[in-house]
C-alpha positions, -999 to +999 in steps of 0.1 A: +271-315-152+233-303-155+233-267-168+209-247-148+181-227-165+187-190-162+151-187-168+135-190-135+124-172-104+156-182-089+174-154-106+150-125-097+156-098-073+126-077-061+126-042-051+101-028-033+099+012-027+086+021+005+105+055+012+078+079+001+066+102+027+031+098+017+023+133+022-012+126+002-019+103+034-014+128+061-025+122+087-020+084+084+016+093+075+018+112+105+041+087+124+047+060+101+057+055+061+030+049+039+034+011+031+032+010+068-004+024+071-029-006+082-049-017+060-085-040+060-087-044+096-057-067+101-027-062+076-005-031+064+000-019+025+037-036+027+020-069+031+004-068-006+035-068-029+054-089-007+026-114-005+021-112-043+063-117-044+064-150-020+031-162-043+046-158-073+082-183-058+099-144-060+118-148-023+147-126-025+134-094-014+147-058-004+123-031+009+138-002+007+127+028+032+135+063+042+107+084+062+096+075+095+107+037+092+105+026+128+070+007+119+076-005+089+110-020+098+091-032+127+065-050+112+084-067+083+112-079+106+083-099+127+062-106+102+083-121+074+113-150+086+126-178+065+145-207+069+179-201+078+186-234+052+167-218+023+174-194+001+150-169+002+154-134+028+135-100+030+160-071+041+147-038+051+172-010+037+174+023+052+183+056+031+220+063+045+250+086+043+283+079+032+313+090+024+306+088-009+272+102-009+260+125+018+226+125+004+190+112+012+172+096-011+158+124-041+134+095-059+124+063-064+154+056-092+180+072-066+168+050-039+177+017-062+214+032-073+219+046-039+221+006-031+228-009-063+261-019-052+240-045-028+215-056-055+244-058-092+268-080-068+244-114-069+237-139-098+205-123-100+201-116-136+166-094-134+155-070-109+120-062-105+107-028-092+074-028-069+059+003-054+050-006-013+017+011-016-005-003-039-035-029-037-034-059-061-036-093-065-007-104-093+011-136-103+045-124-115+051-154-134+029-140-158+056-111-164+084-135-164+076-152-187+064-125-213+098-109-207+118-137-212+098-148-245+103-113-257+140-108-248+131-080-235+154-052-218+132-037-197+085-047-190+066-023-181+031-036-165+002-012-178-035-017-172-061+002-189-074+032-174-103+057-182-103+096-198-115+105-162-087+088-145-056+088-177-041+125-166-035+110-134-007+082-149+022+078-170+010+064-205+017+043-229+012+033-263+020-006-275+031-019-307+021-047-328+039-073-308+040-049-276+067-029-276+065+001-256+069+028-288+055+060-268+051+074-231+038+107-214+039+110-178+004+125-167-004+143-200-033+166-203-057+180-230-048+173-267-020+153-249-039+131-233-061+125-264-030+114-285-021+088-258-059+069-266-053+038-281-072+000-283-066-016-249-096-040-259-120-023-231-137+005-250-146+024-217-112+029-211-087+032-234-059+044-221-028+024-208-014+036-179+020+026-159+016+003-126+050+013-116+056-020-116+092-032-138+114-060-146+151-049-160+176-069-167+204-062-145+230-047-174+204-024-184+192-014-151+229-008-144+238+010-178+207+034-172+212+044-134+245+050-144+236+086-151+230+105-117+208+128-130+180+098-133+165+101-100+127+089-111+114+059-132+082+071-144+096+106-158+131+098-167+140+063-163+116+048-186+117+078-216+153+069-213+146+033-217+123+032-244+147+053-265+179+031-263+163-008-255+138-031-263+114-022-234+075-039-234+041-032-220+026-063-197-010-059-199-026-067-163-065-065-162-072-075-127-080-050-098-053-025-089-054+007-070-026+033-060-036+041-026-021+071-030-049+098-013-073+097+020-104+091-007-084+063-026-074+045+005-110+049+026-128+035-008-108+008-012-113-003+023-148+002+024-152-017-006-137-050+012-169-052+031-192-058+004-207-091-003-185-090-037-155-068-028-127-055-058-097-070-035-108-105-016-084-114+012-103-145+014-087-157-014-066-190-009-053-194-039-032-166-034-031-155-001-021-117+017+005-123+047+008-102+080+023-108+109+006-140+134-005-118+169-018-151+183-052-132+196-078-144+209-116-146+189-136-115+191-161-115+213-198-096+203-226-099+228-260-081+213-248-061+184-261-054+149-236-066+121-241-060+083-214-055+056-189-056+082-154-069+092-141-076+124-106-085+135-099-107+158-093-099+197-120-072+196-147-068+220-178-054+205-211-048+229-247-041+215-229-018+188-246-014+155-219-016+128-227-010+089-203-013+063-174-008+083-142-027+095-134-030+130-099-038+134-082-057+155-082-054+196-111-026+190-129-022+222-163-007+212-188+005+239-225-001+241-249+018+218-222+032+191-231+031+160-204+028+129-213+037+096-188+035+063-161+041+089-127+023+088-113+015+127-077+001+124-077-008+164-054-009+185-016-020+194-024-032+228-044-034+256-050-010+281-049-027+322-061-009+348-024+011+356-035+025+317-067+035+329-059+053+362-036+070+341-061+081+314-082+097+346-053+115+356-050+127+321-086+134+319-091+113+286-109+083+276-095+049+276-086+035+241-120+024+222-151+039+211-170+051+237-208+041+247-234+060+227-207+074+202-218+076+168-193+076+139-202+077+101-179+083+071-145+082+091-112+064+095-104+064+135-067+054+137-045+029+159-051+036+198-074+061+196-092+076+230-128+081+216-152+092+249-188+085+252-213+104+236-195+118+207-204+125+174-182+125+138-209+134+116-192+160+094-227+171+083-216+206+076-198+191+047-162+203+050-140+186+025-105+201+046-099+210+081-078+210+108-093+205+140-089+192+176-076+159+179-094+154+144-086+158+105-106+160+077-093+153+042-117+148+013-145+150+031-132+122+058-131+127+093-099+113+105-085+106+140-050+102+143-036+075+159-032+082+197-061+110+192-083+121+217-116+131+209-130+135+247-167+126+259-195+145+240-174+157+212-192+170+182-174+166+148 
């Protein structure tokens, strides 16, 4: 009888957290969980780590959710189905109530024990935690196999981060061989300054947590065990590094916690430059969504630079800089996009939809004719009219205003938002 090698992908378990209510992201988070927010025109935040997962031969995957879950559930459900031969699955687990706990989930550790009882039951022998709202481009084997080679308890995947930027994260300090032998979550002042260390990049010489963490399953067990431990980056991890052998992964690629309105718009206005931080045109490796089966985009007379454009839109004599256009984005004659990020649209509108706008008294979904948009994100089915104007040119960081948000400076329209003809933003 062949013994089988413990030491493969086979016997990892993947746990993505997607429960946060992303209250940074408002109003993105509006209706939907964070890692359900579209992303680059065609995709959604979930798609990264599970893309990174099924590229790295990890196919046993839970997602676990809590806040407004109807999209995400939606979208991973239809995106994501395997063989009913093979032995991979993704399952979508909702927070829940039972007799036994009458309680919602209090933080990302509690989410994990709150269904541990599904995850220590398998042959799995390592579970590894992913956040559902981060973007990245990682081979996991990489971590494997420096956890394996270590015998480690518990990896901890760092990358190194500047003085600007090292208050913002958990941080670490590595040994010798790279054992983890001190963390602070977010420290600041001379706190922060103890945490420096030499992470080979002189510019920044911090190392800060991914939230990104391979266990093995007794210690994962052993350490949840305690029901006080309802977070991993302030209690789960101090804990660990106290009583196991728990090591820093060093990852030096592109990663970004899309975590506020500024984060997220940058990192998707980055994607249309000619050498973008995050490629989704790479092969090698590539980001899954969900097929639509739409049809090309049409554009008759427009001016494209520095742009993407989904498929199934219809774009006519529009000038469009540095922006995405995402998909089934109707976008009227003369409008002019600049640095703005337009997610698109969940259908399409007949002409029952547009009798019913005119009853309303509201545009049909699209960008009106004439309508000039700069520095904004224009959510999923949005009714912009013709003629209307998101400037912000008075500046304002924060505001509240009709049918519009603005958050760091961004104007945002919510999805379903109405911003009628001639508005001035």
């Amino acid at each position: 009888m062949v013994r089988k090698d413990r030491h493969n992908s086979s016997h990892v378990l993947s746990i993505i957290l997607a429960g946060g209510a992303g209250k940074r992201l408002f109003p993105l988070t509006q209706d939907r969980s964070k890692p359900a927010v579209p992303l680059g025109g065609k995709y959604r935040l979930i798609d990264i780590p599970i893309s990174n997962c099924l590229n790295s031969g990890l196919k046993k995957i839970f997602v676990l959710t809590q806040f407004n879950s109807a999209s995400l559930n939606h979208h991973v459900t239809n995106s994501y189905r395997f063989d009913p031969f093979g032995e991979g699955f993704i399952e979508v687990l909702a927070a829940e109530q039972t007799v036994s706990n009458q309680n919602w989930f209090q933080g990302t550790a509690d989410a994990v024990r709150q269904h541990l009882h599904r995850f220590s039951g398998r042959d799995d022998d390592y579970q590894l935690i992913l956040a559902g709202d981060q973007l990245y481009r990682m081979n996991f084997h990489d971590l494997l196999e420096s956890h394996w080679r270590r015998g480690a308890d518990v990896t901890v995947c760092v990358i190194p981060k500047s003085e600007e930027m090292g208050s913002s994260f958990g941080l670490l300090k590595l040994g010798p061989n790279g054992k983890i032998g001190q963390f602070r979550e977010k420290p600041r002042g001379s706190a922060l300054h103890e945490m420096r260390t030499d992470t080979g990049a002189p510019d920044r010489p911090y190392l800060a947590s991914m939230g990104i963490y391979l266990f093995k399953r007794s210690v994962l067990i052993d350490l949840l065990a305690d029901p006080s431990m309802i977070d991993f980056g302030y209690q789960v991890i101090p804990k660990a590094i106290e009583q196991y052998d728990v090591y820093g992964h060093l990852f030096d690629g592109y990663w970004e916690d899309l975590g506020t309105i500024m984060e997220f718009y940058k990192a998707n206005i980055n994607l249309t430059s000619s050498d973008p931080h995050f490629d989704f045109h790479d092969m090698a490796a590539p980001i899954f969504t969900r097929p639509r089966f739409l049809p090309p985009s049409r554009v008759e007379q427009c001016e494209v630079r520095a742009a993407i454009i989904a498929e199934g839109s219809v774009l006519k004599g529009a000038r469009i800089f540095n922006s995405i256009v995402g998909i089934r984005s109707l976008v009227g004659e003369n409008v002019v996009l600049e640095r703005t990020l337009v997610m698109g649209a969940d259908y399409y509108e007949d002409e029952e939809d547009h009798d019913y706008n005119r009853q309303l008294g509201i545009p049909d979904i699209g960008i009106g004719a004439g309508s000039v948009i700069k520095n904004a994100i224009i959510d999923k089915n949005a009714h912009i009219g013709a003629n209307v104007r998101v400037l912000n040119d008075l500046h304002i960081a924060n505001f509240d205003g009709p049918g519009y948000y603005i958050r760091d400076g961004i104007v945002i329209v919510p999805k379903n938002g109405v911003l009628p003809d001639g508005t001035v933003v």
